[in-house]
N, CA, C and O atoms as CSV, one atom per row, in Angstrom:
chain,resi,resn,atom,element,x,y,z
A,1,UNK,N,N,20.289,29.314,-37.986
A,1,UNK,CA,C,20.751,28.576,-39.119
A,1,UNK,C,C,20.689,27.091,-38.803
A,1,UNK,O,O,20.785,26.671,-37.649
A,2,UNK,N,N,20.493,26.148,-40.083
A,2,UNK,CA,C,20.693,24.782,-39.441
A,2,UNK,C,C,21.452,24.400,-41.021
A,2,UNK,O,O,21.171,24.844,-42.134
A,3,UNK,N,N,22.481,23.428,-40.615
A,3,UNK,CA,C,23.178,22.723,-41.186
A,3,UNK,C,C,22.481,21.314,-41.990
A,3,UNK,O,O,21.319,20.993,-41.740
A,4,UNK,N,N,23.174,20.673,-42.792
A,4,UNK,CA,C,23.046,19.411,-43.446
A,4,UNK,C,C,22.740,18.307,-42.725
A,4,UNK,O,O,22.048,17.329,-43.009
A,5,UNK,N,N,23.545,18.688,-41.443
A,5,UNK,CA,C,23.942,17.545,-40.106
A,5,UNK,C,C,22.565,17.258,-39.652
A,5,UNK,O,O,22.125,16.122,-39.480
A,6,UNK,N,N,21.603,18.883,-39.381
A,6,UNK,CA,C,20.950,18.772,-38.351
A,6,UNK,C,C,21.536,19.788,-37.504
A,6,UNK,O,O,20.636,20.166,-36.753
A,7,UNK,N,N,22.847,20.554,-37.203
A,7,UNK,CA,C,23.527,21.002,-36.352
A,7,UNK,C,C,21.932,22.568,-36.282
A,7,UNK,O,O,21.209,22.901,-37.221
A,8,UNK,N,N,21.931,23.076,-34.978
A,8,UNK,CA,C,21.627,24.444,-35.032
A,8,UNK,C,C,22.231,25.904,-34.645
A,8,UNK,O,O,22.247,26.372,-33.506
A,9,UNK,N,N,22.580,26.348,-35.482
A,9,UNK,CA,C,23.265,27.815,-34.300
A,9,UNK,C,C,23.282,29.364,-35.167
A,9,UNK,O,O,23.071,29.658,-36.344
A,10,UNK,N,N,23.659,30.195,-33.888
A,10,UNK,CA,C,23.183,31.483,-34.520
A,10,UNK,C,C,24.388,32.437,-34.887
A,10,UNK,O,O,25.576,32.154,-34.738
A,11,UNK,N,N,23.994,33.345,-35.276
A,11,UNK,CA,C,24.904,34.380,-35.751
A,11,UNK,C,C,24.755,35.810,-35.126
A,11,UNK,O,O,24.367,36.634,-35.954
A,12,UNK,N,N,24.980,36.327,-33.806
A,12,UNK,CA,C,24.941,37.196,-33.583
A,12,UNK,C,C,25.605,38.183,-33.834
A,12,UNK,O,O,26.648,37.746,-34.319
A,13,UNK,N,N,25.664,39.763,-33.787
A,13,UNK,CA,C,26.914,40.783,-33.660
A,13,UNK,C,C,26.887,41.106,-32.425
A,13,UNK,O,O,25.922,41.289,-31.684
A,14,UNK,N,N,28.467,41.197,-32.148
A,14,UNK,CA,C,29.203,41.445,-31.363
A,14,UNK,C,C,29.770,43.612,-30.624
A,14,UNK,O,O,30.165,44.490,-31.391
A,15,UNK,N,N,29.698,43.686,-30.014
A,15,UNK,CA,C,30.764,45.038,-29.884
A,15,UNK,C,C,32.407,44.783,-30.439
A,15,UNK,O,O,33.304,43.965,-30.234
A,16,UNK,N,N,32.307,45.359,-30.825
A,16,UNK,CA,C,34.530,45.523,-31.104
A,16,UNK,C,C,35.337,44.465,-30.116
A,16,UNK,O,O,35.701,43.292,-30.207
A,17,UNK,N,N,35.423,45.582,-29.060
A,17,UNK,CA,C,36.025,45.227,-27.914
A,17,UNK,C,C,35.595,43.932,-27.485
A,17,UNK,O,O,36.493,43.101,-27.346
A,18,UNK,N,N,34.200,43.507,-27.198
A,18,UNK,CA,C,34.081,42.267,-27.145
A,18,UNK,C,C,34.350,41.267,-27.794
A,18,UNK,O,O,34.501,40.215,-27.172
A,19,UNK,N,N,34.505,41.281,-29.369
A,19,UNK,CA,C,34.502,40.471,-30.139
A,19,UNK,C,C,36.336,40.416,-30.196
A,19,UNK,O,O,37.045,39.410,-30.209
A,20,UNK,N,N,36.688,41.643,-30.217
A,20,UNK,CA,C,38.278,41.121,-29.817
A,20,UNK,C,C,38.685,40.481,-28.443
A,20,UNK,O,O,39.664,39.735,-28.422
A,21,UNK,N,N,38.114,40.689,-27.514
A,21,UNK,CA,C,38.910,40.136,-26.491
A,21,UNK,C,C,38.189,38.011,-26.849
A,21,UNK,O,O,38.858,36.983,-26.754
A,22,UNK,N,N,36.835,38.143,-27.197
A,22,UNK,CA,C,36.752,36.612,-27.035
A,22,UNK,C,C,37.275,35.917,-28.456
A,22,UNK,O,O,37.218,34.687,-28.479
A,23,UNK,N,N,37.564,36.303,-29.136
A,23,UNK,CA,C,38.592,36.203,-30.439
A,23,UNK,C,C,40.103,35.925,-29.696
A,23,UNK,O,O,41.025,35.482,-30.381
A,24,UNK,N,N,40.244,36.144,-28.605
A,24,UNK,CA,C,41.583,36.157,-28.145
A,24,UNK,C,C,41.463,34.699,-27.538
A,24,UNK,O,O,42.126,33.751,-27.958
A,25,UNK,N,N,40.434,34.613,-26.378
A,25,UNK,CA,C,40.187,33.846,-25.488
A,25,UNK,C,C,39.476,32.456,-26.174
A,25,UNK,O,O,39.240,31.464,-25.485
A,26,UNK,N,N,39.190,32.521,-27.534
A,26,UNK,CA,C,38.835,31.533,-27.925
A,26,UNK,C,C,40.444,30.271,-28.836
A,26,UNK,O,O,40.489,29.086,-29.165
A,27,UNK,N,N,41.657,31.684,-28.899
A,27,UNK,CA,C,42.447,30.908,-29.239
A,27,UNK,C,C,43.091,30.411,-28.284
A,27,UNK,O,O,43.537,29.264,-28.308
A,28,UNK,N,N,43.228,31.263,-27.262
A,28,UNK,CA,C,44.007,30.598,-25.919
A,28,UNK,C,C,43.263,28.904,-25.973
A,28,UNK,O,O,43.830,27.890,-26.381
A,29,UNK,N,N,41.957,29.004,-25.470
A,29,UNK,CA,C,40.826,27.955,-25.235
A,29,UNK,C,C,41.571,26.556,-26.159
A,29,UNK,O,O,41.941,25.448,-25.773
A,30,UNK,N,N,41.577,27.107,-27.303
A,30,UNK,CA,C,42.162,26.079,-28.604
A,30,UNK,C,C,43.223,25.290,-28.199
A,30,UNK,O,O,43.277,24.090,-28.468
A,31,UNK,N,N,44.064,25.876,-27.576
A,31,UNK,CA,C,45.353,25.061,-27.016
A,31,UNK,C,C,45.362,24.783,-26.337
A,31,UNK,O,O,45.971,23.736,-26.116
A,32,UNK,N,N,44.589,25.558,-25.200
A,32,UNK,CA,C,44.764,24.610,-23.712
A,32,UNK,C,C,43.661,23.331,-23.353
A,32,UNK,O,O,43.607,22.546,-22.406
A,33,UNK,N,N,42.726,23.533,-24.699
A,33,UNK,CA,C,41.800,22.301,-23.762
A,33,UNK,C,C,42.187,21.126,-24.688
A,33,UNK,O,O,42.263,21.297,-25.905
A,34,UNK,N,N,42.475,19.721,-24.004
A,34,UNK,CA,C,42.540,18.910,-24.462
A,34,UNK,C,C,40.975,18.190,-26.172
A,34,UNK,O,O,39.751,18.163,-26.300
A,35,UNK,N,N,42.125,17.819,-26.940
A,35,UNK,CA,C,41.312,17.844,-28.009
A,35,UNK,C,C,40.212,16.251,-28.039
A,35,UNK,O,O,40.153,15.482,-27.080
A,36,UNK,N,N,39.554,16.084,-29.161
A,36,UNK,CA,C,38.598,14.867,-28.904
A,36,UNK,C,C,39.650,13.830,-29.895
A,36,UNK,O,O,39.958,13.950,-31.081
A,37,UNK,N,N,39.979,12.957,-29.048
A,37,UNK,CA,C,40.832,11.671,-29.850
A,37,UNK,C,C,42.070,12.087,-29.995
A,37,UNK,O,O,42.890,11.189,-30.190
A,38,UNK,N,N,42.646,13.664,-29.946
A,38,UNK,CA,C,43.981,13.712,-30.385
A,38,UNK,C,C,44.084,14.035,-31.617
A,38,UNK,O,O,45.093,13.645,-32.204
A,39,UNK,N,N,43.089,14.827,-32.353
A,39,UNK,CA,C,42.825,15.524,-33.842
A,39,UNK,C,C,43.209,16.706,-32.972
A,39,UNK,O,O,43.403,16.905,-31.773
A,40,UNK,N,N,43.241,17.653,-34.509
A,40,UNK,CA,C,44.006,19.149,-34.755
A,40,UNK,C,C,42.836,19.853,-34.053
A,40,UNK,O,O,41.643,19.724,-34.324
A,41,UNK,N,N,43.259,20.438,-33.327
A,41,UNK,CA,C,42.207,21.806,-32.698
A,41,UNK,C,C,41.015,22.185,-33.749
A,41,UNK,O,O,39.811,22.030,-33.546
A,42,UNK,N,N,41.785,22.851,-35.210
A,42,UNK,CA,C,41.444,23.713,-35.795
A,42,UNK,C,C,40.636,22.782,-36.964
A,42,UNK,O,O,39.472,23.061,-37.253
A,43,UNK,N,N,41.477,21.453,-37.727
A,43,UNK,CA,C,41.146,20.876,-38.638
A,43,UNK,C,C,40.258,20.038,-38.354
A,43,UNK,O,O,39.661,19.613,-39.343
A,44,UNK,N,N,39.938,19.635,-37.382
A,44,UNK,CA,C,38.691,18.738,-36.845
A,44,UNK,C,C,36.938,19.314,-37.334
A,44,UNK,O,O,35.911,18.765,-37.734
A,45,UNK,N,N,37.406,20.795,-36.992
A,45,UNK,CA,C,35.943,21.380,-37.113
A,45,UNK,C,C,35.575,22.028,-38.270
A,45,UNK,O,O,34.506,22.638,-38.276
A,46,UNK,N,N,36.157,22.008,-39.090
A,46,UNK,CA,C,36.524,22.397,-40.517
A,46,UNK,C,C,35.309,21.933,-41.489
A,46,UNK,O,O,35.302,20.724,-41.258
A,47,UNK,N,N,34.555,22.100,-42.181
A,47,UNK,CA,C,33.966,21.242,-43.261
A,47,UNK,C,C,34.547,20.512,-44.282
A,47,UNK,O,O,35.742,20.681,-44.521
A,48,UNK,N,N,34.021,19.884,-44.791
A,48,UNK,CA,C,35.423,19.097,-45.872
A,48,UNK,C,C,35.312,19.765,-46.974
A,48,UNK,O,O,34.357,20.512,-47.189
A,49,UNK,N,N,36.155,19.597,-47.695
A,49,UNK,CA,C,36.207,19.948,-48.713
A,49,UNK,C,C,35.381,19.401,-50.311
A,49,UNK,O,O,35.495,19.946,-51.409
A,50,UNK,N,N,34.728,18.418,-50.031
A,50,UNK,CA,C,33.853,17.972,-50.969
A,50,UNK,C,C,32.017,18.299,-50.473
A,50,UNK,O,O,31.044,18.020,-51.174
A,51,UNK,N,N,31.989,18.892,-49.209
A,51,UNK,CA,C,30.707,19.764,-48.734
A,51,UNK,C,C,30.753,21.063,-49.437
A,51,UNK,O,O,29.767,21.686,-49.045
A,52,UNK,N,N,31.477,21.837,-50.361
A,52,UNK,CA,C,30.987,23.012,-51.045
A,52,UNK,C,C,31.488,24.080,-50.210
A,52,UNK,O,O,32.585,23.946,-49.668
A,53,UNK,N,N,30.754,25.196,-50.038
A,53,UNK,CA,C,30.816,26.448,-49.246
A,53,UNK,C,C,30.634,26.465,-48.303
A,53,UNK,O,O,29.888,25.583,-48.729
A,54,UNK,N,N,30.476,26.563,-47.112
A,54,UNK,CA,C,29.685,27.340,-45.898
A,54,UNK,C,C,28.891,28.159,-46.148
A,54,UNK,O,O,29.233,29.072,-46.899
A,55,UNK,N,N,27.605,28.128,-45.632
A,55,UNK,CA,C,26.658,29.595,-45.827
A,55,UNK,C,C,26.624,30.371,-45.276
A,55,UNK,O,O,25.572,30.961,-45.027
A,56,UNK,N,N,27.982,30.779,-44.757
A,56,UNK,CA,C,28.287,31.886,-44.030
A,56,UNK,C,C,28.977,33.149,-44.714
A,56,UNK,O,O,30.113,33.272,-44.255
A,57,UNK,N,N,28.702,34.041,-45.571
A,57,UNK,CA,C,29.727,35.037,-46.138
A,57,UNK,C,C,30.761,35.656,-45.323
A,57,UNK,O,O,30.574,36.661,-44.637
A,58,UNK,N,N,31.669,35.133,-45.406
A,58,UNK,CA,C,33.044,35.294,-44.925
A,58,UNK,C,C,33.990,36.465,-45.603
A,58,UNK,O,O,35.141,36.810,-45.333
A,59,UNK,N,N,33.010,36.963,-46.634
A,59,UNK,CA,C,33.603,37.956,-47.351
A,59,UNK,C,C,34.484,39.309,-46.119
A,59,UNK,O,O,35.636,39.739,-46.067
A,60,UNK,N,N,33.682,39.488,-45.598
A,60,UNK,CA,C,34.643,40.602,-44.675
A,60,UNK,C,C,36.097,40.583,-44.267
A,60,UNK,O,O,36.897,41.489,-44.032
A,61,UNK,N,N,36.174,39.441,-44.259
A,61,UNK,CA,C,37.620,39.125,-43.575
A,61,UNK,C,C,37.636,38.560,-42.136
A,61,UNK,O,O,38.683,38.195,-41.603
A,62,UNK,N,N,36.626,38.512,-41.631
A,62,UNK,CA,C,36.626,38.438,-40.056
A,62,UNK,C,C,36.002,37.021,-39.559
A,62,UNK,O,O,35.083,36.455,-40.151
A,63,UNK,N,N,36.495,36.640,-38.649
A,63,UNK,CA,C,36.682,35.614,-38.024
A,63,UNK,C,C,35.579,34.908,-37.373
A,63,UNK,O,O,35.191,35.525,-36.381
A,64,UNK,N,N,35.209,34.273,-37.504
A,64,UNK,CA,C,33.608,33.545,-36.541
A,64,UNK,C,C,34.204,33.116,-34.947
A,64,UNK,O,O,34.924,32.122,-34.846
A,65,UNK,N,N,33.882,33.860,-33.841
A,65,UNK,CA,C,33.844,33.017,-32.873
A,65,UNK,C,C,33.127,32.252,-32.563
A,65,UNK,O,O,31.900,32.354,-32.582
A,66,UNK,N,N,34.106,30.867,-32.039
A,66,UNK,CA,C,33.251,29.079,-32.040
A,66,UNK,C,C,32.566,29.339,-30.599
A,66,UNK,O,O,33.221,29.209,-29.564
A,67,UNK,N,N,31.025,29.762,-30.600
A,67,UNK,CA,C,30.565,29.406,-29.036
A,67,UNK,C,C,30.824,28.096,-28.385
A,67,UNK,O,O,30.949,27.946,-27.170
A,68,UNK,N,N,30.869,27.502,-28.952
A,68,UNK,CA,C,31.011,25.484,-28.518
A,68,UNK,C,C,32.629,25.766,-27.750
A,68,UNK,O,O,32.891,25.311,-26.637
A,69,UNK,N,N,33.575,26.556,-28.536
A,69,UNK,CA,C,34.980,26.412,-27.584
A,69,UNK,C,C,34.521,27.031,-26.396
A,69,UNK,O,O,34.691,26.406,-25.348
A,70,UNK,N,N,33.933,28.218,-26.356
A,70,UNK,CA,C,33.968,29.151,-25.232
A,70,UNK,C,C,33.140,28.415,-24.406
A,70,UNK,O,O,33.293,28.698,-23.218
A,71,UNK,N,N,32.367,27.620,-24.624
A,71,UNK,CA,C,31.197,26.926,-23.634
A,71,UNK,C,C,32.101,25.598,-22.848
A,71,UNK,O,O,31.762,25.025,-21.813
A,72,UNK,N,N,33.265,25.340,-23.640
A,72,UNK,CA,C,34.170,24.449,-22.600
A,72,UNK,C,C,35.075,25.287,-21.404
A,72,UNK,O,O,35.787,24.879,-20.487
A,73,UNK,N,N,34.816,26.214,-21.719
A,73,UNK,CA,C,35.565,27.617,-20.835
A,73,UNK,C,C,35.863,26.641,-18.988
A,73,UNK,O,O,36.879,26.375,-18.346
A,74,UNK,N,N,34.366,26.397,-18.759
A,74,UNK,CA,C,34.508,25.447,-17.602
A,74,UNK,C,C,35.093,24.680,-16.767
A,74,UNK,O,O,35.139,24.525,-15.547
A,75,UNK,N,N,35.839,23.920,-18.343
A,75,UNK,CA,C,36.760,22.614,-17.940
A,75,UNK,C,C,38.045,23.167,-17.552
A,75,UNK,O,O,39.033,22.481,-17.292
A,76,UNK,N,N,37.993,24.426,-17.522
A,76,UNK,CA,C,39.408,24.527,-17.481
A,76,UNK,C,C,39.626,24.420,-15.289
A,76,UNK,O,O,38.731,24.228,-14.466
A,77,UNK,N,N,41.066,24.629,-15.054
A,77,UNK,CA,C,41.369,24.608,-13.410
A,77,UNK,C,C,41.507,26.518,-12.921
A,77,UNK,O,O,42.331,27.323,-13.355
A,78,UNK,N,N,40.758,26.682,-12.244
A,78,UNK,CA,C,40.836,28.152,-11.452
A,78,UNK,C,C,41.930,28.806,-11.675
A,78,UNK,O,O,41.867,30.012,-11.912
A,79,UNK,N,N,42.964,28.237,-11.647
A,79,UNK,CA,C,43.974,28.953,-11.955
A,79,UNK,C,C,44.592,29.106,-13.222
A,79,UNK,O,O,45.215,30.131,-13.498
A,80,UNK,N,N,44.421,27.846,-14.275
A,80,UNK,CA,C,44.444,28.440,-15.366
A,80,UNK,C,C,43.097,29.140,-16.271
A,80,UNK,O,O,43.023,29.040,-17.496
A,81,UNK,N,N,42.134,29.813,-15.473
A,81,UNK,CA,C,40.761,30.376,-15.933
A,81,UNK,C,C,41.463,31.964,-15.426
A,81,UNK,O,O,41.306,33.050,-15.983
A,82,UNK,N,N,41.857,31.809,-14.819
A,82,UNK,CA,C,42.696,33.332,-13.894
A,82,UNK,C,C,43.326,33.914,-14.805
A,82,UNK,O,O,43.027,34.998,-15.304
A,83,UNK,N,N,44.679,32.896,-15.209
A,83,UNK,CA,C,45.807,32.997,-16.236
A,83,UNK,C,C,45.084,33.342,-17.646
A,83,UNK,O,O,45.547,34.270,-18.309
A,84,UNK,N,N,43.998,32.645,-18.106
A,84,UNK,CA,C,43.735,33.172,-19.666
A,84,UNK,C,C,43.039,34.504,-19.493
A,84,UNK,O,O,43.449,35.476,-20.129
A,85,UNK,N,N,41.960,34.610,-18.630
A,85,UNK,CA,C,41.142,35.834,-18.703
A,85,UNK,C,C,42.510,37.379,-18.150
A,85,UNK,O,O,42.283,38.579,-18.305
A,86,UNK,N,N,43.267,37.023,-17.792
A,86,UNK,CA,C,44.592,38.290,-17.296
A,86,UNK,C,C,45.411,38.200,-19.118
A,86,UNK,O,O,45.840,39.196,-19.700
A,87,UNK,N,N,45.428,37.357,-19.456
A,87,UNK,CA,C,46.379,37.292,-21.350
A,87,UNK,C,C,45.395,37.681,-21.850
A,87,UNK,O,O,45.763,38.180,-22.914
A,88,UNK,N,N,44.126,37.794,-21.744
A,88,UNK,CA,C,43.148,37.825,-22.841
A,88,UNK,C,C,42.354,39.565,-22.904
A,88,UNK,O,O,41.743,39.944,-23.903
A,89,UNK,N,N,42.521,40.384,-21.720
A,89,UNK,CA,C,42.476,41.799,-22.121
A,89,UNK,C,C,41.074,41.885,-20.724
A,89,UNK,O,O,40.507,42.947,-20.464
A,90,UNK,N,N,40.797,40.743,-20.102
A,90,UNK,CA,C,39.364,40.503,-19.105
A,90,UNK,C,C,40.328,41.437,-17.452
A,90,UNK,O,O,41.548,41.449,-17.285
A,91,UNK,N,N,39.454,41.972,-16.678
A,91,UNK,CA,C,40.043,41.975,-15.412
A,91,UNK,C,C,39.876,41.387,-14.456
A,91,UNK,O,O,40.209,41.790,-13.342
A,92,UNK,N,N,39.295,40.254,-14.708
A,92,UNK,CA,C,39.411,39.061,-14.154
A,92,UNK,C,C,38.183,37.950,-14.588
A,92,UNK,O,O,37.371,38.050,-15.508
A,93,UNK,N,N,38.344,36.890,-13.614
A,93,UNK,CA,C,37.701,35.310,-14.325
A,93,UNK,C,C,35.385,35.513,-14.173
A,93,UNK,O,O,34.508,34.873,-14.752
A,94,UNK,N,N,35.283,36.722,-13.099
A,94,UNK,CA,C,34.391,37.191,-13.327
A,94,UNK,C,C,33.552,37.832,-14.491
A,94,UNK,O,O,32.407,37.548,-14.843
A,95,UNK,N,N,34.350,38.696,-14.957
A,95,UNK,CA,C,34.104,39.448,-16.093
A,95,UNK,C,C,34.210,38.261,-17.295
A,95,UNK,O,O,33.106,38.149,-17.827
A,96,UNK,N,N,34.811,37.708,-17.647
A,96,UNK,CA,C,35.071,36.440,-18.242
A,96,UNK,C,C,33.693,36.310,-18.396
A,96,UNK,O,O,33.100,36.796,-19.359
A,97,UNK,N,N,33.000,35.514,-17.263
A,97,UNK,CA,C,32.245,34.249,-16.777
A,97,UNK,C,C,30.526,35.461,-16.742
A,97,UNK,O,O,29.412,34.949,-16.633
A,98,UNK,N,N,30.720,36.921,-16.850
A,98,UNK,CA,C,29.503,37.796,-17.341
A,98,UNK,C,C,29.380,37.974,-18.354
A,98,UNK,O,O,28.252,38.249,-18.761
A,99,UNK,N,N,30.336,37.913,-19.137
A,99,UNK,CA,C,30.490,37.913,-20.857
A,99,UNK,C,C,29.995,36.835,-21.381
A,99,UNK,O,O,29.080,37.035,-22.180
A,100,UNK,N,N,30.398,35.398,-21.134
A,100,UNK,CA,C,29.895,34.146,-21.555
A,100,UNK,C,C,28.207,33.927,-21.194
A,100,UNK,O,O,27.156,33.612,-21.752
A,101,UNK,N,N,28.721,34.310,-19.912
A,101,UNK,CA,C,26.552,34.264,-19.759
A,101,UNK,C,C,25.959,35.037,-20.445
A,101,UNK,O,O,25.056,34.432,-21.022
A,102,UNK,N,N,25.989,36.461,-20.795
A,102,UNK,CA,C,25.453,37.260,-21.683
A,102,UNK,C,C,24.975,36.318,-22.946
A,102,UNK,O,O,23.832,35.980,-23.255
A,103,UNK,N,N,26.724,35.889,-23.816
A,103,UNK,CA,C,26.308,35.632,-25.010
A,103,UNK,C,C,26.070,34.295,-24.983
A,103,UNK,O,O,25.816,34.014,-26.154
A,104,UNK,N,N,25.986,33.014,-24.133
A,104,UNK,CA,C,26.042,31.946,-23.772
A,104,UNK,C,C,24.481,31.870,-24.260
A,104,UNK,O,O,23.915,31.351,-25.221
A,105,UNK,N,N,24.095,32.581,-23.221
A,105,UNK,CA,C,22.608,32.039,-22.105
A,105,UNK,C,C,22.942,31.273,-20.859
A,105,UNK,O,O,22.297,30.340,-20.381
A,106,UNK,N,N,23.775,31.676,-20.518
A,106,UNK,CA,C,23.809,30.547,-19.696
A,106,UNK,C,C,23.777,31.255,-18.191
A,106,UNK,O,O,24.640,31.000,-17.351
A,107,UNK,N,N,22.539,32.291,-17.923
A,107,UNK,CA,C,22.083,32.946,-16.368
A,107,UNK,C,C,21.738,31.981,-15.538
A,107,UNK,O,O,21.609,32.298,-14.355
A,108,UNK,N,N,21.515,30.647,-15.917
A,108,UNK,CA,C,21.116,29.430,-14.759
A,108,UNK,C,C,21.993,28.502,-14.539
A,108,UNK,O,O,21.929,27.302,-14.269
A,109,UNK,N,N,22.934,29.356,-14.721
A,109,UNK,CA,C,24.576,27.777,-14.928
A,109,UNK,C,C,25.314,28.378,-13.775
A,109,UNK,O,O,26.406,28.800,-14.154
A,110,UNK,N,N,25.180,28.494,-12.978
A,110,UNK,CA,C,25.830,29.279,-11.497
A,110,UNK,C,C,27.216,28.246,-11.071
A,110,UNK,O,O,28.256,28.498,-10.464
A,111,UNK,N,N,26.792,27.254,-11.566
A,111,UNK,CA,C,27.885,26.122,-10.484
A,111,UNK,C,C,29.530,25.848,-11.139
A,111,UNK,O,O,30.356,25.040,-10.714
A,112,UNK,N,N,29.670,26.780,-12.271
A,112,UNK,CA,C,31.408,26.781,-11.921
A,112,UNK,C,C,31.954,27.948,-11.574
A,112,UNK,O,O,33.157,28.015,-11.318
């Protein structure tokens, strides 16, 4: 898909289980990573309201996970990467960090 902006990104499906646990880990993500300028987590990334629809049918009810949060996954400190992936349903920061590469791409990003 590409946006008005220029922005590009995709729409994959998910498994259940996967899509719930990073549905989890993407809200943890929301609060713990520091925001850009000190705007709202949530209202920052929002479209406005004089842009129309999204061309996304949202009809289902279900939730879009933001790859862009999960790709800051990084910034976080070892020990709080420990702490979210143990709240978030993961058995540990490994499994985490095989999940993100899967849906990332990111098999050549070895260094966190």
């Amino acid at each position: 898909m590409a946006s008005e902006s220029g922005m590009l990104s995709t729409i994959s499906p998910l498994p259940e289980a996967a899509y719930r646990r990073l549905l989890s880990l993407t809200a943890q993500l929301v609060t713990a990573l520091p925001t850009a300028a000190g705007t709202n987590p949530k209202a920052y990334r929002m479209p406005h309201p004089a842009a129309g629809t999204v061309g996304v049918d949202t009809a289902s009810g279900r939730t879009m996970i933001d790859g862009a949060v999960l790709a800051r996954w990084g910034e976080l400190g070892t020990g709080r990467r420990a702490e979210l992936a143990g709240r978030t349903g993961y058995a540990g920061v490994e499994q985490v960090r095989g999940e993100l590469e899967s849906l990332l791409g990111w098999a050549g990003l070895a260094y966190y």
